[in-house]
N, C-alpha and C positions, 0 to 999 in steps of 0.2 A: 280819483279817476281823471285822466289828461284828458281834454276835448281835445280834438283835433286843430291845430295853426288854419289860421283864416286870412285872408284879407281883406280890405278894407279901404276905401275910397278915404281925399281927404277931407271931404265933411263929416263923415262918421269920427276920424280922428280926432275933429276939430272940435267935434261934439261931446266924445268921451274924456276928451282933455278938460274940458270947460266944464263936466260934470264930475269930474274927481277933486277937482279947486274948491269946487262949492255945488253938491249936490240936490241944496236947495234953491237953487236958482231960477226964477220964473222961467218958462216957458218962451217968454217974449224977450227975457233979456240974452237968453240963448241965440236965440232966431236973431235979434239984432245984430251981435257980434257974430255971426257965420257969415249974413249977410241974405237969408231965406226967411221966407214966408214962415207963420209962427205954425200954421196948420204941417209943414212939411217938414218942420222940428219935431213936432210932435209923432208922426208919424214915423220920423227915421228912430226914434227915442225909445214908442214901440215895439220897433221890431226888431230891433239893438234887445231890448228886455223878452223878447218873444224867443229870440234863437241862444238866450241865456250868455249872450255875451255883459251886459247887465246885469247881474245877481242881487242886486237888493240893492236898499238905501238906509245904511244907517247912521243914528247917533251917537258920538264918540264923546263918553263922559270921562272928565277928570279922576283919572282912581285915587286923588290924595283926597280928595273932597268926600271919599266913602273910606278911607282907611286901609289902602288897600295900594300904597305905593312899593311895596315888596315883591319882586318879580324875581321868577327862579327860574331855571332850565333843568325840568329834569330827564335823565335818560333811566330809561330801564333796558334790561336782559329779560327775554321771554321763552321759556322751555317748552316744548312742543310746538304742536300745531294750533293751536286754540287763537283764536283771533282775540284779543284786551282793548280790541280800540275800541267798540262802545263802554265796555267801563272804564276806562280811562276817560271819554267824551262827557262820562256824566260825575266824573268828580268836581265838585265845588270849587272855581278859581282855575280849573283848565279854561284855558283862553283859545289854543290852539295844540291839537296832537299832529304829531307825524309818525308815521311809519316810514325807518330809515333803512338803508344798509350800513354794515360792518359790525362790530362786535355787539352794539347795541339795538334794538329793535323798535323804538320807540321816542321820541323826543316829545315833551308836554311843557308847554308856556305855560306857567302855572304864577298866577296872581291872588298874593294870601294879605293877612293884615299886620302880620311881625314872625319874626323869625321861630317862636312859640309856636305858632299856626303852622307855620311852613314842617318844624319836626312832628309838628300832630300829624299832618296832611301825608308826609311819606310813610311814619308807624303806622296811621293806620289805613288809610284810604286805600293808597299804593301797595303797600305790604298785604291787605287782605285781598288782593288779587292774587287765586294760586298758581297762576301760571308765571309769576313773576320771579325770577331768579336773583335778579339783581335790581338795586337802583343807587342813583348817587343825582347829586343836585349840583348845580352850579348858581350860585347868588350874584343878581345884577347886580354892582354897585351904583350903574351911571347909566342911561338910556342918552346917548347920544342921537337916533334917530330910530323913529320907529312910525314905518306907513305900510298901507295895502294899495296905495299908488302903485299900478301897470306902466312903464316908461313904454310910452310910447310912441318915442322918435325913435325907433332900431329896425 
């Protein structure tokens, strides 16, 4: 679901810029570089997290370090009306699902431990969805970049 486009002052910018760098950043080393009070950092930080422009904070682990440097693109075809996105959501190594347009219905970042895993994970995981018609994979070779960075100079 789209939220609705907002706008935004440029200390809020200034703020969520300086929190996508490094999200654990004190409080006060915020406030120092905007150039405001720490209580009023805090507070815009708040309510940035209150109206969900903020969505969480999280930690971003090495997947070589758990074995799991294999990253796949898959797409599926889906016959009917039957909605797959939460079992696709709850298959093991989905990172991220889309619901797309054109021929395919589906797109799933899907993170496994070797190419073995990755034909387990489409026979079976994928495949016992019956609403699935089709699927086919595409294998990253190279992640040349990969963020959930918002540009937010536009």
């Amino acid at each position: 679901m789209m939220n609705e486009e907002r706008t935004f002052d440029e200390i809020d910018l200034n703020i969520l810029e300086i929190l996508q760098g490094k999200a654990r950043i004190p409080n006060a080393e915020v406030a120092r570089q905007v150039g405001m009070a720490p209580s009023a950092i805090l507070e815009r930080i708040r309510k940035l997290e209150q109206q969900g422009v903020i969505q969480g904070y999280e930690v971003r682990l090495n997947p070589a370090n758990f074995g799991q440097g294999l990253v796949a693109f898959v797409q599926l075809q889906v016959t009917g009306a039957v909605d797959v996105g939460q079992q696709l959501m709850d298959i093991p190594g989905a990172q991220e699902v889309f619901q797309i347009s054109g021929d395919n219905s589906y797109l799933v970042k899907l993170r496994v431990t070797s190419l073995k895993e990755l034909g387990r994970c489409l026979r079976e995981d994928f495949a016992a969805i019956d609403s699935v018609s089709n699927v086919s994979a595409q294998i990253v070779l190279d992640i040349l970049k990969e963020t959930r960075k918002i540009n937010l100079n536009q």
